[in-house]
N, C-alpha and C positions, 0 to 999 in steps of 0.2 A: 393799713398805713394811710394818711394822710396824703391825698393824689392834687396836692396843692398845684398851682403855676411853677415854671420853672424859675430860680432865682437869679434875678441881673447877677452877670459878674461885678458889675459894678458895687452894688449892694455887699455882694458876700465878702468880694477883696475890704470894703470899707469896716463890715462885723470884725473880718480878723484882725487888721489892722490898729482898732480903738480895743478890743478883746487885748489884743497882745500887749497893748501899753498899760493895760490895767493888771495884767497881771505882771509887769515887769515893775510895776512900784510895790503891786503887793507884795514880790519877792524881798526887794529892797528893804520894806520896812521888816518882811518876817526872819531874813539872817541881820538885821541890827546889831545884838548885841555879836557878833563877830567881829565886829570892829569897835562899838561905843563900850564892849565889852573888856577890852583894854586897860582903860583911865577905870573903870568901877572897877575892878580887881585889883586893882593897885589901891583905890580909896578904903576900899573893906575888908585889904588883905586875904584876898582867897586862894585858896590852893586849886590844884590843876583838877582836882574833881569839881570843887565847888564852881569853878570855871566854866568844867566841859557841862555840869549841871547847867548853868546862867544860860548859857548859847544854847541849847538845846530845849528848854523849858517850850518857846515861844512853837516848836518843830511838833512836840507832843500833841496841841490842840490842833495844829494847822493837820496832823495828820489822822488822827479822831474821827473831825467832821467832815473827812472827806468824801467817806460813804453816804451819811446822812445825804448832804448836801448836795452829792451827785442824784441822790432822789427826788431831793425838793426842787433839782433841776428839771428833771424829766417830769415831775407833777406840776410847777407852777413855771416854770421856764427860767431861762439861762440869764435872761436881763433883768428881770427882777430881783434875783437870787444875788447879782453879781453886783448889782448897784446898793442892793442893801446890805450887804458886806462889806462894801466899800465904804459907807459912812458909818455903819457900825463902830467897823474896825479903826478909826479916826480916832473916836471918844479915849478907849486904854493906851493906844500909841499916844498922844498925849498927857497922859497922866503920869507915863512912866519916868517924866524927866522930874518930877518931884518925888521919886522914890529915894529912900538913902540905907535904907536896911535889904539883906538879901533876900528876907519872906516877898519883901513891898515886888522885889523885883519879876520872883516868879511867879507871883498872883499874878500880876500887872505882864505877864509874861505869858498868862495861860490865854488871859484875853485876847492881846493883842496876835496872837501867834495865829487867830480863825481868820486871818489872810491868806495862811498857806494854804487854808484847802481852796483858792479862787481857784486852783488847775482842776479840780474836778467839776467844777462849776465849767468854766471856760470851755475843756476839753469834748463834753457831748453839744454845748451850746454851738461853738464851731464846727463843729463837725457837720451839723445839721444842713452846712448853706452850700456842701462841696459833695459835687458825686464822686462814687467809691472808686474809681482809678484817681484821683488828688485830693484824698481827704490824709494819708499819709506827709504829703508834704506840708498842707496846711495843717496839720496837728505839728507839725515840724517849727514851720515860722512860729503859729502861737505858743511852744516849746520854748523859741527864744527867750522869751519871756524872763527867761530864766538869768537872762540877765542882768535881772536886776540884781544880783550879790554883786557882780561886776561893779553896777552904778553904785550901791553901797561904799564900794573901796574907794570910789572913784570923789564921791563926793561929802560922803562922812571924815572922812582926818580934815578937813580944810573946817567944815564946821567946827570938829572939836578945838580947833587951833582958835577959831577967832570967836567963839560962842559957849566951849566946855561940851561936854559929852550931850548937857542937855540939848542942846540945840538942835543936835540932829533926828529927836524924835517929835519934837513942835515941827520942822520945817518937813519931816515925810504925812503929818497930819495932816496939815493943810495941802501937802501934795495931794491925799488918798480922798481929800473933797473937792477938788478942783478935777483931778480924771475920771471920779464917781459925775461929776456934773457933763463934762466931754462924751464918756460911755452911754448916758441916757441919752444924750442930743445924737449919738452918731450912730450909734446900733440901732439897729433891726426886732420886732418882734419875732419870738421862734418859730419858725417851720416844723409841721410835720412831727408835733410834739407825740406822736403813737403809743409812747410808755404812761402819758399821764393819767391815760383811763385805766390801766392796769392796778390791782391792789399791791401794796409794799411786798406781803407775803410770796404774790407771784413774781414781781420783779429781783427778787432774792434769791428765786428757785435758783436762778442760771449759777450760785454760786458752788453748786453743788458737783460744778464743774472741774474736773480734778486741772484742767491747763489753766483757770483760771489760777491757781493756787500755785505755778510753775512761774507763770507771769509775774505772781506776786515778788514769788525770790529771784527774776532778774530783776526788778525793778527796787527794790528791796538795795540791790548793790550801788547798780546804774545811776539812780537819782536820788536813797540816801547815802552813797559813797560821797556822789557830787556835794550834795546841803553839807556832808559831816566837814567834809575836806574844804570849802569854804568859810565855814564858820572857822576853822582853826587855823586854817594859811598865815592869816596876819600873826598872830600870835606868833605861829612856829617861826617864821622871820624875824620876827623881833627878839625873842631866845636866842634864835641857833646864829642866826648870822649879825645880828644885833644892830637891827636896819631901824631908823625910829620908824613911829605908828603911819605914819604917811607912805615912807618909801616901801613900810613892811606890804603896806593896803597895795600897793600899784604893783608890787613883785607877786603878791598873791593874786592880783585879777590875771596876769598871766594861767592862771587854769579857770577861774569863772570868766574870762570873757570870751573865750574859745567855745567854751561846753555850752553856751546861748548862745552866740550867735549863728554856731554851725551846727544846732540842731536840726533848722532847715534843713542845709545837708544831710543828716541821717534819713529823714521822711522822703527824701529825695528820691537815694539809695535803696531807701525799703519798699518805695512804688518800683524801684527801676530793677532789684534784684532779689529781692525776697526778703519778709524779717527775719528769718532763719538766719540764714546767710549771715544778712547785717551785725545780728548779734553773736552769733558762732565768731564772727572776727574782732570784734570788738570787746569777746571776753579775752581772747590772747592777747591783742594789744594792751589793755589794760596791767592782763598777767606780767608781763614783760616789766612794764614799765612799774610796778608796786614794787617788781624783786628790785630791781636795781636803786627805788628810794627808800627800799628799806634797811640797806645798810648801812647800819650808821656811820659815824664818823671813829674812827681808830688807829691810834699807837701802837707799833709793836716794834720792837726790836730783831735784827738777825744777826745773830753770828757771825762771821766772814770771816776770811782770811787775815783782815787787815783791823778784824777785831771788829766791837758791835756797830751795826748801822742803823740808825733810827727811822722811823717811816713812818709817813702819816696820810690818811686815806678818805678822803671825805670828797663830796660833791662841792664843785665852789657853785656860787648862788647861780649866775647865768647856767650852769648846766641841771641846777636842781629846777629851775622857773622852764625850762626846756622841757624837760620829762612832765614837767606838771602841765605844761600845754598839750602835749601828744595826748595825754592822759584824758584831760578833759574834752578837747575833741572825741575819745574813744567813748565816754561816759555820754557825750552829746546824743550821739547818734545810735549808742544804745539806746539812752533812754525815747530815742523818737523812733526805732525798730519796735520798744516793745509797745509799744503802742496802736503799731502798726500791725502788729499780730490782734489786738484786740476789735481795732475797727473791720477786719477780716473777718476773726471769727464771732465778735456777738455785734453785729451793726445795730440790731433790735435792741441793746440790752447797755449803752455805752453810759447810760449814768449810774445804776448800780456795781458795774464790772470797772469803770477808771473809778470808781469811788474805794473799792476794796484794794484796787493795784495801788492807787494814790494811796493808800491808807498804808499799805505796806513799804512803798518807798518812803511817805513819812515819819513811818514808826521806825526803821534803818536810820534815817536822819537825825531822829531823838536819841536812841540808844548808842550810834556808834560815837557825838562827841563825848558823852561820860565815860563809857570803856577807853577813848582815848585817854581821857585824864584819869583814871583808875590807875590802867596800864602805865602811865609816865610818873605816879606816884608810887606805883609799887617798883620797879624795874629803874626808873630814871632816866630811859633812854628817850628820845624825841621822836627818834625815826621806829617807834613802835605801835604807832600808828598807822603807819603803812605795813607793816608786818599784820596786822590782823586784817586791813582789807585784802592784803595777799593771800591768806589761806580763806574768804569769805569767796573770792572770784574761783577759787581753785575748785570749792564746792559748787561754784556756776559752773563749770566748766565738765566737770564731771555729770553732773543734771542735764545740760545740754547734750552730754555725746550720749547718755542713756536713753535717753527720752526720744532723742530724733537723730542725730547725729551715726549712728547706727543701721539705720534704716536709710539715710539720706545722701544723696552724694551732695556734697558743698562745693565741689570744686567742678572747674569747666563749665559743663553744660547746665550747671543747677540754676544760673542767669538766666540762660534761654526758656527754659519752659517749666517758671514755679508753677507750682502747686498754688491753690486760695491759701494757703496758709506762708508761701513764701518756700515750702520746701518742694524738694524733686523727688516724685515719686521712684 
């Protein structure tokens, strides 16, 4: 290992900090069409697969080159890697606003989507500046990041209102080269790069790790539940409760702007009580809260004495925008548990290993918005969506009591004295 100086905190607070806001645009521009995705499906007439295709397209490459890229992290380093993906990824988000056919779109979609993998770039990059009792929480903050679908909602309907859909992929271009120039000036060269003299072959070996491939399927949920259930919020508001594209965007950031900013939180929790732990509660929470949004909305009649009574049963919007907070709080803090399982067990090995977990929570985020729209074409129902992340947790949940859960006491004393891994012997 690399027996550098020790790094100012000043230094390491400033990496995350310019780290964090780069990937929280990158997020921004990578759920796009979740919301500019709107007015195109209305121009091209698409249906709810072709839909959940369009928003998802950009999630497929973002989750691809995750692996890669988490290698060419640890071989050439995290600021390089990060700044040239950032002006890369500029050029296709630009282009996309003169697309009009839906081929234009997903080409133009595969491109621009290698934003999404900046988290496995970012995540070994930062890690590198924090010793192992607060490298948890600062995977946590740089997790906020994640906020940027929030900013999405927050600042794409106003565009489209005074500019058209295009506007808002020229104004996050020029964002993605104005923070590419801030992240060169303000960051740091890497620390302690130990994996880059390694060959690919041996830094792959660690995959051969069967928790790796466990980690993959919480994360799989955790953070492509969060990207699927972002990209499609605004939509489903605009259907079911028939909110226009603005009010739909700010009722859906009620669960993106929860699940970023209190990822922190999660890192917090998973230095302060174990990742186990964190995520054993955070799959029930979840659980809970999928059954109860995936009932749909229903008519029925009963009998009575005084002859039929009609009844009708559905979430009003404030109560459904409630559960989607709980919800993405819980998916926060998974997703920075499981995380925290990873810089635990392979500290040596954190660009190949967030590269293959990145790659499986992005490849969850590509697949689950088209089975959304599969499933609401075939069935018709809206809240069937939530019904298939309810039996996906269910199978988390199960994996977790097998695997550890068994073996582990989670309650009381399992706080006082983890285990390196978060669990109690």
């Amino acid at each position: 290992m690399n027996t550098a100086a020790p790094i100012p905190p000043g230094v390491a607070m400033r990496v995350l900090l310019v780290s964090t806001l780069a990937f929280a645009i990158c997020f921004a521009a990578w759920l796009m069409f979740g919301v500019t995705g709107i007015p195109i499906r209305k121009e091209l007439g698409l249906n709810a697969s072709e839909f959940g295709l369009l928003t998802a397209t950009p999630v497929l490459t973002g989750a691809l080159f995750r692996l890669p890229l988490g290698i060419w992290t640890d071989r050439f380093g995290g600021r390089i890697v990060m700044f040239l993906l950032l002006v890369g990824c500029s050029v296709p988000l630009w282009l996309s606003s003169y697309a009009t056919a839906l081929w234009q779109f997903l080409l133009l979609g595969l491109a621009l989507g290698l934003v999404g993998a900046s988290f496995a770039v970012g995540t070994p990059y930062t890690s590198r500046f924090f010793p192992k009792e607060r490298k948890g929480l600062a995977m946590g903050v740089f997790g906020a990041g994640t906020t940027g679908a929030a900013i999405n909602m927050f600042v794409a309907p106003p565009l489209i209102v005074h500019f058209g859909w295009q506007g808002v992929p020229r104004v996050y271009a020029i964002a993605l080269l104005i923070v590419a120039a801030l992240f060169w000036l303000l960051s740091a060269p890497d620390p302690g790069r130990s994996a880059t003299t390694l060959p690919i072959r041996q830094q792959l070996a660690v995959l051969r790790d069967p928790r790796v491939w466990k980690y993959c399927q919480y994360y799989s949920i955790v953070f492509g539940g969060f990207t699927a259930v972002s990209v499609w919020m605004p939509q489903y508001f605009v259907n079911v409760y028939h909110f226009p594209i603005g009010e739909a965007a700010l009722m859906a950031a009620s669960f993106a702007l929860p699940a970023g900013v209190l990822r922190a939180l999660g890192g917090y929790l998973s230095d302060r009580f174990g990742a186990h732990n964190v995520t054993w509660w955070v799959l029930w929470v979840a659980w809970i809260c999928l059954f109860l949004l995936s009932y749909p909305q229903t008519d029925f009649v009963v009998q009575t004495i005084h002859g039929p009574a009609a009844f009708h049963l559905a979430l009003p919007a404030w109560g459904f925008a409630m559960l989607l907070f709980v919800l993405g709080v819980a998916l926060a803090c998974g997703m920075a548990s499981t995380f925290k399982y990873l810089s635990d067990d392979f500290p040596d090995n954190m660009g190949p290993v967030s590269g293959i977990v990145g790659l499986a929570g992005g490849l969850g985020g590509f697949l689950l918005p088209i089975l959304f729209g599969i499933l609401l074409d075939l069935i018709g129902v809206y809240s069937s969506c939530f019904m298939l992340l309810y039996g996906i947790v269910w199978v988390s949940l199960i994996l977790s009591y097998v695997t550890e859960v068994r073996r582990t006491n989670v309650l009381g004393a399992a706080a006082a004295n983890p285990s390196p891994r978060g669990a109690v012997k």
